[in-house]
C-alpha positions as CSV (number, residue, x, y, z in Angstrom):
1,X,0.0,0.0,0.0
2,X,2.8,2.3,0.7
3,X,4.3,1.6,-2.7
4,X,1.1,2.5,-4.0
5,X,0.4,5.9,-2.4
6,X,3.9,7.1,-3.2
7,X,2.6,6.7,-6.4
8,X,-0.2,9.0,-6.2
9,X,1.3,11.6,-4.5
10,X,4.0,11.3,-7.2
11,X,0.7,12.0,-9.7
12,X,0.0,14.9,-8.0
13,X,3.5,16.2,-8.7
14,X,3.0,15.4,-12.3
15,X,0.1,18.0,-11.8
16,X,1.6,20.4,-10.0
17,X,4.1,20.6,-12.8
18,X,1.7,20.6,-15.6
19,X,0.6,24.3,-15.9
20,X,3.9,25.7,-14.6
21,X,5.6,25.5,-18.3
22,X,2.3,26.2,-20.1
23,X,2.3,29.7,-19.7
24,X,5.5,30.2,-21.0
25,X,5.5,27.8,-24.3
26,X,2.3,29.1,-25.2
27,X,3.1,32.8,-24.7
28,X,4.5,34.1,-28.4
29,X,1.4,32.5,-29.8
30,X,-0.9,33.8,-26.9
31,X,0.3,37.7,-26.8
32,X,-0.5,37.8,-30.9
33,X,-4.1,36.2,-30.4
34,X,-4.8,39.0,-27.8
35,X,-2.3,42.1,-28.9
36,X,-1.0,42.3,-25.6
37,X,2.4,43.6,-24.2
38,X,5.3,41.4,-24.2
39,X,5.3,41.8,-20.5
40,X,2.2,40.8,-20.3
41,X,3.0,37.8,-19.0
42,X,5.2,39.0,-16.4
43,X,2.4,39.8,-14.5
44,X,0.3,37.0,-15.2
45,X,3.1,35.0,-13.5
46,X,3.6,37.5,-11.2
47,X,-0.2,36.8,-9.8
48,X,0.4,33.2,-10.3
49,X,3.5,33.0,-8.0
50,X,1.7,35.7,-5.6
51,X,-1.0,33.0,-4.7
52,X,1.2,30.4,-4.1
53,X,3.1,32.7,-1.8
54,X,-0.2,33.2,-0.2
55,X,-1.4,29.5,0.3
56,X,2.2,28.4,0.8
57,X,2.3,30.7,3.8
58,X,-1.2,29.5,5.1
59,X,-0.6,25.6,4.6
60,X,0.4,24.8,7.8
61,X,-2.6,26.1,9.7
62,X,-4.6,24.7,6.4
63,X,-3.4,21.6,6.2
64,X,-3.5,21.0,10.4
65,X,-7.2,21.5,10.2
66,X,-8.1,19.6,6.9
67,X,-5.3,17.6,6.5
68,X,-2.6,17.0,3.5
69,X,-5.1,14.7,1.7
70,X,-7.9,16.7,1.7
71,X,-6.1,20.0,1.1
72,X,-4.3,18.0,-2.2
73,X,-7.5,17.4,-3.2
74,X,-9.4,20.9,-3.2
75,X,-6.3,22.3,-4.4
76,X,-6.1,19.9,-7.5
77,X,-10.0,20.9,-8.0
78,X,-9.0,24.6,-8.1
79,X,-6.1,24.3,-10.2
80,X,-8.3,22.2,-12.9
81,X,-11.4,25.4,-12.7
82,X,-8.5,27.6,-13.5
83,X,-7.2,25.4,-16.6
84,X,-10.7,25.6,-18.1
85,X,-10.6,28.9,-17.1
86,X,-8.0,29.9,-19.1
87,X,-9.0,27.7,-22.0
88,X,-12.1,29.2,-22.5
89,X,-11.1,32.6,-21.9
90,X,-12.3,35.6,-24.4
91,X,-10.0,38.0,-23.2
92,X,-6.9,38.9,-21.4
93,X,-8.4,40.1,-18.5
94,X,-10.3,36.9,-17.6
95,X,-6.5,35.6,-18.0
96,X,-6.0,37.2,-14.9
97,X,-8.4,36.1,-13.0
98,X,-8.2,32.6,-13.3
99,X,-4.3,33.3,-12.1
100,X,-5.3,33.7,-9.2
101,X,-7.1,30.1,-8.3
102,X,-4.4,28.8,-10.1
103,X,-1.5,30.1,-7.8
104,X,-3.5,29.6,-4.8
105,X,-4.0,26.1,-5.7
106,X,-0.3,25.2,-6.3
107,X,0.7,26.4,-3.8
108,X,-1.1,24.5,-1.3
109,X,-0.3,21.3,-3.1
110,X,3.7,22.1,-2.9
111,X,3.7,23.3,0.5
112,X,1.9,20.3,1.6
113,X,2.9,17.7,-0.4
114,X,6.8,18.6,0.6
115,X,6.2,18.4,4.2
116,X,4.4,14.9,3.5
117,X,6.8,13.4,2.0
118,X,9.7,14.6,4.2
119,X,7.8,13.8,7.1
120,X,7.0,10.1,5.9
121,X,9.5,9.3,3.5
122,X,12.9,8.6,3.5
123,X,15.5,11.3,2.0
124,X,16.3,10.6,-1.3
125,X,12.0,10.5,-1.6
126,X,12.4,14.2,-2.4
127,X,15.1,14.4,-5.4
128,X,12.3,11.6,-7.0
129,X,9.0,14.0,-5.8
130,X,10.5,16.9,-7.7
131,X,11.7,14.7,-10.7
132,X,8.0,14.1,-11.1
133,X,7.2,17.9,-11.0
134,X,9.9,17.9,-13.0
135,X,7.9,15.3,-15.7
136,X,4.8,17.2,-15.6
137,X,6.0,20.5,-16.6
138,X,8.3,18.5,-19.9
139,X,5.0,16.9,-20.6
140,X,3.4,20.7,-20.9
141,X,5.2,22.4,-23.7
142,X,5.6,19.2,-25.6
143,X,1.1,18.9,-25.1
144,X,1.0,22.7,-26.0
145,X,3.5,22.2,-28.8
146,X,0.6,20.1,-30.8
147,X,-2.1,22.9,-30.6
148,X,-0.1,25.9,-30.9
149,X,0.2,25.8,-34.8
150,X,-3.6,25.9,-34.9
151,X,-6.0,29.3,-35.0
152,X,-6.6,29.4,-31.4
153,X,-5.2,26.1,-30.3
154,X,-3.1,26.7,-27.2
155,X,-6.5,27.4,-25.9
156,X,-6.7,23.6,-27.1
157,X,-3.3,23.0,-25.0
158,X,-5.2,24.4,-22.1
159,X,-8.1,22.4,-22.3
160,X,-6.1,19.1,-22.9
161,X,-4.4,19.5,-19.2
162,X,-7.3,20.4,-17.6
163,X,-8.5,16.8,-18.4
164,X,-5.2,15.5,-17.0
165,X,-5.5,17.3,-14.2
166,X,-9.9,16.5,-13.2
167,X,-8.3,12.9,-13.6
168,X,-6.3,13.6,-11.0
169,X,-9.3,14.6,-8.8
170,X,-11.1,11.6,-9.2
171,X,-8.4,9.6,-8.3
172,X,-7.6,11.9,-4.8
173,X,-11.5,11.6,-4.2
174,X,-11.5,7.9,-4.4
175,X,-8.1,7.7,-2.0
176,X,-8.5,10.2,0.7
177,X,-9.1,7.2,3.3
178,X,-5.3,6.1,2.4
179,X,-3.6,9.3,3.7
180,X,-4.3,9.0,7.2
181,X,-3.8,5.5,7.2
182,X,0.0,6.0,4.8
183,X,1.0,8.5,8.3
184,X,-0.2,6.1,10.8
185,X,2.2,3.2,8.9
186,X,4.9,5.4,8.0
187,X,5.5,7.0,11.4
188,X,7.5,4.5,13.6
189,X,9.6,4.3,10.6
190,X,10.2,8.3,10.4
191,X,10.9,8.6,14.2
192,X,14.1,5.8,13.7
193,X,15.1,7.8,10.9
194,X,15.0,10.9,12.5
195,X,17.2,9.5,15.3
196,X,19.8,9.1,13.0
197,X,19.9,12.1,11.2
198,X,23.0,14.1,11.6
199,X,22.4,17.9,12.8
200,X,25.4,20.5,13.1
201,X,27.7,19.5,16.2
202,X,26.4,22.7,17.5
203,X,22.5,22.8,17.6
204,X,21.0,26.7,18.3
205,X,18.9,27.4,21.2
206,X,15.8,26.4,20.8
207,X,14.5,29.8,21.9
208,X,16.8,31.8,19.6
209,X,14.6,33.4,16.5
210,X,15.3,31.1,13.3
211,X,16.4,34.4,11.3
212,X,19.2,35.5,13.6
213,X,20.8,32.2,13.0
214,X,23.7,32.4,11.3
215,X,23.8,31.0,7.5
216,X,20.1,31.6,7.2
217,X,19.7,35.0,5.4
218,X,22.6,33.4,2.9
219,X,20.2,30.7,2.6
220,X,17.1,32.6,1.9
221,X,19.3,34.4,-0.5
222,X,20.3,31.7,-2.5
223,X,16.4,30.0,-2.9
224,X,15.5,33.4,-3.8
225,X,17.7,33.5,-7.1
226,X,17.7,30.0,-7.5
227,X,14.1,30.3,-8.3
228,X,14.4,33.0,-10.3
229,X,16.4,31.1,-13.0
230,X,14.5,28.5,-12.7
231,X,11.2,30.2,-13.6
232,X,12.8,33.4,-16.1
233,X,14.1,30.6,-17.9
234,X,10.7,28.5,-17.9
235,X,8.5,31.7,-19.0
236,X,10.7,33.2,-21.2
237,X,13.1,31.1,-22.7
238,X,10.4,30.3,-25.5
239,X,10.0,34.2,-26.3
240,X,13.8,34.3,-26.1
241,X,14.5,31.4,-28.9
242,X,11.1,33.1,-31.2
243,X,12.4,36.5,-31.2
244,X,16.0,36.4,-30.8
245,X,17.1,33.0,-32.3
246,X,14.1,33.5,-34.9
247,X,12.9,29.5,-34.2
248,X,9.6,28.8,-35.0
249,X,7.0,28.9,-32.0
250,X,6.5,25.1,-32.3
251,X,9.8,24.5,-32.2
252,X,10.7,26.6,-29.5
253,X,7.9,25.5,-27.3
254,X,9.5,21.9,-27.7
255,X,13.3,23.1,-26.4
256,X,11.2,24.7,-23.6
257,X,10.4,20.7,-23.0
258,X,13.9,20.1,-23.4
259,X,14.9,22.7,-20.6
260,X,12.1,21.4,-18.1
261,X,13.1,17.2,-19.6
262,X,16.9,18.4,-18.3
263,X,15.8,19.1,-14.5
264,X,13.3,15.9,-14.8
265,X,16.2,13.5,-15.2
266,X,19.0,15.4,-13.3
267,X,16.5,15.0,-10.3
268,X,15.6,11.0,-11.3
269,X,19.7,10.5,-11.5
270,X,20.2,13.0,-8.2
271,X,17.7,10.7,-6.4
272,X,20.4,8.0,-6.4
273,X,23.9,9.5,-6.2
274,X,22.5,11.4,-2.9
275,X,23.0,7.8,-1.8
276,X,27.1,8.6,-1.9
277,X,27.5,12.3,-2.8
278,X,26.6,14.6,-0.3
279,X,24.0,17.8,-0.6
280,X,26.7,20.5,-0.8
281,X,28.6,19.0,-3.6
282,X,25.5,18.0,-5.7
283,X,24.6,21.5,-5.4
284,X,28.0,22.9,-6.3
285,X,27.9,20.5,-9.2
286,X,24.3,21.7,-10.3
287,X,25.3,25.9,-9.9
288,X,28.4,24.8,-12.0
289,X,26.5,22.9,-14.6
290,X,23.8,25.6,-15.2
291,X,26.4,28.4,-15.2
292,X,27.9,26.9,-18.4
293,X,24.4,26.3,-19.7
294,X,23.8,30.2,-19.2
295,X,27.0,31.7,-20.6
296,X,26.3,29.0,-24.5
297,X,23.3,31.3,-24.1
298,X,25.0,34.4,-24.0
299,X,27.7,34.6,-26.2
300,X,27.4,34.6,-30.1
301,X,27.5,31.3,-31.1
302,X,25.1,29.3,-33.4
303,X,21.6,28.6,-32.7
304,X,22.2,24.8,-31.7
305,X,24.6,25.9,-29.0
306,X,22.1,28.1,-27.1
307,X,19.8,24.9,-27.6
308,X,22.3,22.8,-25.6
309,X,22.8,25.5,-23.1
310,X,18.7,25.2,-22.1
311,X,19.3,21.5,-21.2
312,X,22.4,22.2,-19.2
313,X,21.0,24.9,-17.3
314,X,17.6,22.4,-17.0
315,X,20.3,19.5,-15.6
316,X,22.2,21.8,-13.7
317,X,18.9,23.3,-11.8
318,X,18.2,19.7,-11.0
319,X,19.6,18.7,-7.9
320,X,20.0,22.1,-6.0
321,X,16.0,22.6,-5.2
322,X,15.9,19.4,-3.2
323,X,19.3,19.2,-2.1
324,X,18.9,22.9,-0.2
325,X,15.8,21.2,1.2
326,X,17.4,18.8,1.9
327,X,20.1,20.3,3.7
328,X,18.2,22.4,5.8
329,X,18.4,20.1,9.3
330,X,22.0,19.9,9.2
331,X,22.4,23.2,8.2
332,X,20.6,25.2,10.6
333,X,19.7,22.2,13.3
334,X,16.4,20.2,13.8
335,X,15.0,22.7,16.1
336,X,14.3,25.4,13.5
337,X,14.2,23.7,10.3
338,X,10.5,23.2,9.8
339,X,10.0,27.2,10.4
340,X,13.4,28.1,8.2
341,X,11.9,25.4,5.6
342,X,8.8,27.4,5.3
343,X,10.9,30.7,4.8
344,X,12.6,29.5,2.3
345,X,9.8,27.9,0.3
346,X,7.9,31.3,1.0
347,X,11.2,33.5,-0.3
348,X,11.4,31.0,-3.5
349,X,8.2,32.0,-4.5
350,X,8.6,35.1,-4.2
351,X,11.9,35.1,-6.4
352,X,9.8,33.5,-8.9
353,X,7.1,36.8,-8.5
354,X,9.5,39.4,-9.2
355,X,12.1,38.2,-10.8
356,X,10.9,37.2,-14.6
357,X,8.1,40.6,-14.6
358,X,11.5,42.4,-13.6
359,X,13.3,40.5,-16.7
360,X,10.0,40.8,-18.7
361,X,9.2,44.9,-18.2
362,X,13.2,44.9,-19.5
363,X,13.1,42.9,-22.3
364,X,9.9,45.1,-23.0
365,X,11.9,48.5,-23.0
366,X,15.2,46.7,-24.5
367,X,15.5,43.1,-26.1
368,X,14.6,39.7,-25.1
369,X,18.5,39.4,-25.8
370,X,19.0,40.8,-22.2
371,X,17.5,37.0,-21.0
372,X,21.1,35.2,-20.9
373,X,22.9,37.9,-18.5
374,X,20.4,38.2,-16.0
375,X,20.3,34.6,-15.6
376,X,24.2,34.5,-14.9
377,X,23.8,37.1,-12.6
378,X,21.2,35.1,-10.9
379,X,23.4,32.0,-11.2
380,X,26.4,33.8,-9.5
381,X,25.0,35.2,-6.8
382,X,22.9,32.0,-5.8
383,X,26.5,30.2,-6.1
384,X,28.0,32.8,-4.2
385,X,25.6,32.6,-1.1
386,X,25.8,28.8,-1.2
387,X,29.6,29.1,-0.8
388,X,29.5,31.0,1.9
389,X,26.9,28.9,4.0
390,X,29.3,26.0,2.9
391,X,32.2,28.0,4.5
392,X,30.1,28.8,8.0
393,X,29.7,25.1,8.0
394,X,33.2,24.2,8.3
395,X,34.3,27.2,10.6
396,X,31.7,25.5,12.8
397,X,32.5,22.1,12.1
398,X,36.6,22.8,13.2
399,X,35.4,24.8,16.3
């Protein structure tokens, strides 16, 4: 049974990662149908990420009062309305309502679904949870990449993922029993786990505030521009390749696949080196990896290089997410990491809020050609915060 319900909460990932790559892929084909701004859909995913701030922040409360089964399951029900939302919607306005259902539902499901599994499940659990995100949001360009050539059809697109996704609530409906019966089985396990788990030889005092822990500001840093590549690159990268690489739409929409197809098996491979590498080197690895993808994108070299350098930025951003996750206990101690976990999902999202409008409202004023330098930057300073939590760690561990 356990096998089993890993398996669905690995669906809901798929889910989760559906509509997250949609956006973007669709976008060039999208801003002609409705003669909008470029930017445009800055703010779209600006309100998106907003409401996952919002229900990220609220989960806990949410998700003590309803628990992580039923909160999965309204969540997947409002993220499906929205899909038919924007499928059927007549203008760009209605766009930006159904955002907002949209981000709110997401939200809740990766807040949620996070703590589950790293609550339940053993560590390397979370590298395979977010490979599965990872395989929903490949399978989204490559499903939008059919319509899109059509009058109208990433509306199609749309429509095609919301039947995906009202699967997905049928199944939750007919397994909600099997949550609370998973935590009950999984929870002796957990506690022998936990035991072992290795903290920092120093652990804070309990009554210290999480913030004023040192490292932990670096850390928030680092998830902050981490996210940001990971989303400019996701909403824009299709505009990028359309308007400065002159690809076709179609085509462009499926190396957007490609990106999102590079994070999905970095993470499946990730899930079993964690088993001999540690965190910090997986994510030095991964910073390294997606620096290289990001500097084939910026310098003048023929179309098929820039091409390889969105699968080695998608492979590079694969292990870091989970691995900072990861990371967290022995980082900061036990005693604060389920309140520092929740600040730096909460600062992740926001990253992903401001950081591709920012790029977007640019590229508006300038070119889209501006996309390859700000993700460096991004990609330098989240290295350069990681580095520096890494070198706190081992001033602490030779005290």
């Amino acid at each position: 049974m356990a096998t089993f319900f890993l398996l669905i909460i690995y669906l809901a990932f798929i889910s989760l990662g559906l509509p997250d790559s949609l956006l973007g892929a669709a976008w060039p084909v999208m801003q002609a149908d409705f003669g909008a701004p470029i930017e445009s859909a800055g703010w779209l995913f600006m309100i998106i990420a907003g409401g996952t701030i919002v229900s990220s922040l609220a989960s806990g409360s949410v998700i003590k009062r309803l628990g992580t089964g039923k909160v999965t399951f309204i969540s997947c029900i409002m993220t499906a309305g929205a899909l038919l939302g924007f499928s059927s919607a007549p203008s760009l306005i209605w766009l930006f309502v159904f955002a907002v259902p949209l981000g709110l539902g997401a939200g809740s499901v990766d807040a949620g679904l996070n703590n589950y599994v790293a609550t339940h499940y053993k560590a390397h659990h979370m590298s395979w949870l977010h490979c599965f995100w990872g395989v929903g949001a490949t399978l989204g360009p490559i499903i939008m990449s059919q319509y899109i050539a059509y009058e109208n059809g990433w509306k199609s697109g749309y429509f095609t993922v919301f039947v995906i996704q009202f699967g997905l609530v049928v199944l939750l409906f007919f397994t909600l029993p099997l949550w609370k019966r998973s935590a009950e089985n999984s929870h002796g396990n957990l506690n022998k786990e936990q035991e072992n788990t290795i903290a920092l030889p120093v652990e804070p005092n309990e009554k210290s505030k999480p913030l004023k822990i040192k490292g932990v500001k670096l850390a928030l840093f680092s998830f902050f521009f981490y996210c940001g590549v990971e989303s400019t690159m996701g909403l824009w990268g299709s505009t990028f390749l359309v308007k400065v690489k002159d690809l076709p739409a179609t085509e462009a929409a499926q190396w957007v696949s490609m990106y999102y197809a590079g994070i999905t098996i970095g993470r499946l491979i990730t899930g079993f080196i964690t088993f001999k590498v540690s965190n910090r080197i997986l994510i030095r690895m991964g910073q390294i990896i997606a620096l290289v993808g990001a500097i084939l994108l910026l310098l003048p070299l023929p179309t098929l290089c820039s091409l390889l350098g969105f699968i080695m930025i998608g492979l590079g951003c694969a292990p870091i997410y989970p691995c900072m996750l990861h990371e967290t206990p022995a980082r900061f101690g036990k005693a604060h990491s389920q309140t520092i976990m929740g600040y730096q999902m909460a600062v992740a999202y926001t990253g992903s809020t401001i950081l591709p409008p920012l790029l977007g409202w640019l590229a508006a004023h300038t070119t889209m050609g501006v996309l390859p330098f700000f993700v460096v930057c991004y990609i330098v300073a989240m290295l350069v915060g990681s580095e520096k939590i890494n070198r706190r760690g081992e001033k602490t561990w030779q005290a």
